[in-house]
Residue frames as qw, qx, qy, qz and C-alpha x, y, z in Angstrom:
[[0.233, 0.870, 0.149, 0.407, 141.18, 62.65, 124.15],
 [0.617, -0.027, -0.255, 0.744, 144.35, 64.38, 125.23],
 [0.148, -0.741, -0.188, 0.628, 144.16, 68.28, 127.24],
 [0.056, 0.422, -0.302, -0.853, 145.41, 70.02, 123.89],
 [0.128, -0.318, -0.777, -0.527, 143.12, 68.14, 121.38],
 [0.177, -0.685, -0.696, 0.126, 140.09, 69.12, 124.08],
 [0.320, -0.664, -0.141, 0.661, 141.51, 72.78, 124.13],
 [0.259, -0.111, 0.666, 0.690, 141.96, 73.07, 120.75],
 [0.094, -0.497, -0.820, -0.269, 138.32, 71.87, 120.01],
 [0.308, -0.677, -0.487, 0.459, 137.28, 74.62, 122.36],
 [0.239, -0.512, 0.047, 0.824, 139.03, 77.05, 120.83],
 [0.082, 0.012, 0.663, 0.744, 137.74, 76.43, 117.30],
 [0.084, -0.613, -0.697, 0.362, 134.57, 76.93, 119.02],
 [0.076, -0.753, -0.120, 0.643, 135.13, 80.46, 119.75],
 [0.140, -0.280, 0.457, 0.833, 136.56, 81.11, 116.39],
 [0.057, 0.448, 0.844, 0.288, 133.48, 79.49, 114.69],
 [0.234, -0.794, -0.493, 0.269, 131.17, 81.77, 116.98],
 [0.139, -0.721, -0.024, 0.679, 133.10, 84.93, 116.19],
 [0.013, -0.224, 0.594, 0.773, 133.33, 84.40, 112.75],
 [0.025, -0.573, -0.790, -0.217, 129.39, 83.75, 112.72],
 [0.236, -0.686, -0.375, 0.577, 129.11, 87.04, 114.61],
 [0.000, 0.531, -0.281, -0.799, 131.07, 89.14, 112.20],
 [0.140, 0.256, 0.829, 0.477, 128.99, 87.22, 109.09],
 [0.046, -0.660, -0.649, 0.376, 125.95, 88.38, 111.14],
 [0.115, -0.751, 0.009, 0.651, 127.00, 91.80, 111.49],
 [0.041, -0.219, 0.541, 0.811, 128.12, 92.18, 107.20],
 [0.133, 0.509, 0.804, 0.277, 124.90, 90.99, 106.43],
 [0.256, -0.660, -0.473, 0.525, 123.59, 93.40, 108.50],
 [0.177, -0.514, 0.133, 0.828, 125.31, 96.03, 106.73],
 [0.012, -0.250, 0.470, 0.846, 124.75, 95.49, 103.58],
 [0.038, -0.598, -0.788, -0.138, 120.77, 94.93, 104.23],
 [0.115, -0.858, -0.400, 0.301, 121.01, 98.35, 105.20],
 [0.258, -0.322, 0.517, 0.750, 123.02, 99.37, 102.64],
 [0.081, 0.267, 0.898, 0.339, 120.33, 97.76, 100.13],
 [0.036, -0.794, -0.597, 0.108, 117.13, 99.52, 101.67],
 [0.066, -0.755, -0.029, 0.652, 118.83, 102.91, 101.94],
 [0.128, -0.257, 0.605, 0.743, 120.23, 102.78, 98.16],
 [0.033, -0.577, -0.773, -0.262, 116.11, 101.75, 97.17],
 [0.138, 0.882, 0.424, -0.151, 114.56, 104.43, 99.00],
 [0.091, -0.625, 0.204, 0.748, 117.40, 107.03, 97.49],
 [0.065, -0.168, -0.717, -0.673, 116.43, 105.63, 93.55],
 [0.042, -0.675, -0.734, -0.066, 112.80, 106.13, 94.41],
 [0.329, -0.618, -0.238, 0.673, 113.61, 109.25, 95.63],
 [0.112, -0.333, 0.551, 0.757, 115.48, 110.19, 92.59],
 [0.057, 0.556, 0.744, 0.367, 112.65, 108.92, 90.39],
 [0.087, -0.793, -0.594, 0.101, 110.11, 111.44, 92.16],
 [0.151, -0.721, -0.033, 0.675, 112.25, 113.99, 92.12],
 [0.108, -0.025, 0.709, 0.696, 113.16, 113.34, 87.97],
 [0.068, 0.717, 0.669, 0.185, 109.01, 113.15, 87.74],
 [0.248, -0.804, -0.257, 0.476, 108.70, 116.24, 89.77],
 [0.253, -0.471, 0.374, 0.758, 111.28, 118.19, 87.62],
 [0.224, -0.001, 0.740, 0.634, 109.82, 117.27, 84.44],
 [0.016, -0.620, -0.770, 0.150, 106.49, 117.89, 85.47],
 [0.113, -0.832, -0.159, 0.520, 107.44, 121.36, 86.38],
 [0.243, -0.133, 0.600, 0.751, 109.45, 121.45, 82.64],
 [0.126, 0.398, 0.739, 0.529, 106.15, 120.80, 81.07],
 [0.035, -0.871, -0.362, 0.331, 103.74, 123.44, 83.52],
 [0.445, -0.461, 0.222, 0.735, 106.88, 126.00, 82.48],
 [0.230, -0.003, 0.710, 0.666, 106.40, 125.60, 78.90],
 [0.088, 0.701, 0.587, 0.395, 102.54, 126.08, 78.47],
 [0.216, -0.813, -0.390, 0.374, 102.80, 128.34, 80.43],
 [0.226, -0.474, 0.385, 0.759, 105.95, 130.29, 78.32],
 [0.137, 0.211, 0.765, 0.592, 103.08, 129.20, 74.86],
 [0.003, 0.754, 0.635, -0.168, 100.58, 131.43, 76.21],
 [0.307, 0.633, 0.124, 0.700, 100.08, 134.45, 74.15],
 [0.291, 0.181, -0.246, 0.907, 100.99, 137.50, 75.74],
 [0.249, -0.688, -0.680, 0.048, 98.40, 139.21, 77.77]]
């Protein structure tokens, strides 16, 4: 094995290793991309319940005779 074939091999090392780092690191993101975009639809659900909830109190409340 010649100095540039052993330098080489070295070097594709590092590249390997940094390009497992930055894989790392996009997962990363877009597992926390994933959890935040669940708890904002859950959010949105409760708040769409919540609204509709108050649509229907509203209403008996606008079918009660005068007083």
């Amino acid at each position: 094995m010649n100095r540039q074939s052993h330098h080489r091999r070295g070097s594709m090392l590092t590249e390997l290793m940094v390009a497992a780092g930055l894989l790392a690191t996009a997962m990363g993101l877009v597992a926390t991309c994933a959890v935040a975009d669940q708890r904002l639809q859950r959010m949105q659900r409760e708040h769409r319940l919540a609204v509709d909830e108050l649509s229907n109190q509203l209403e008996r409340l606008l079918a009660l005779p005068p007083s």
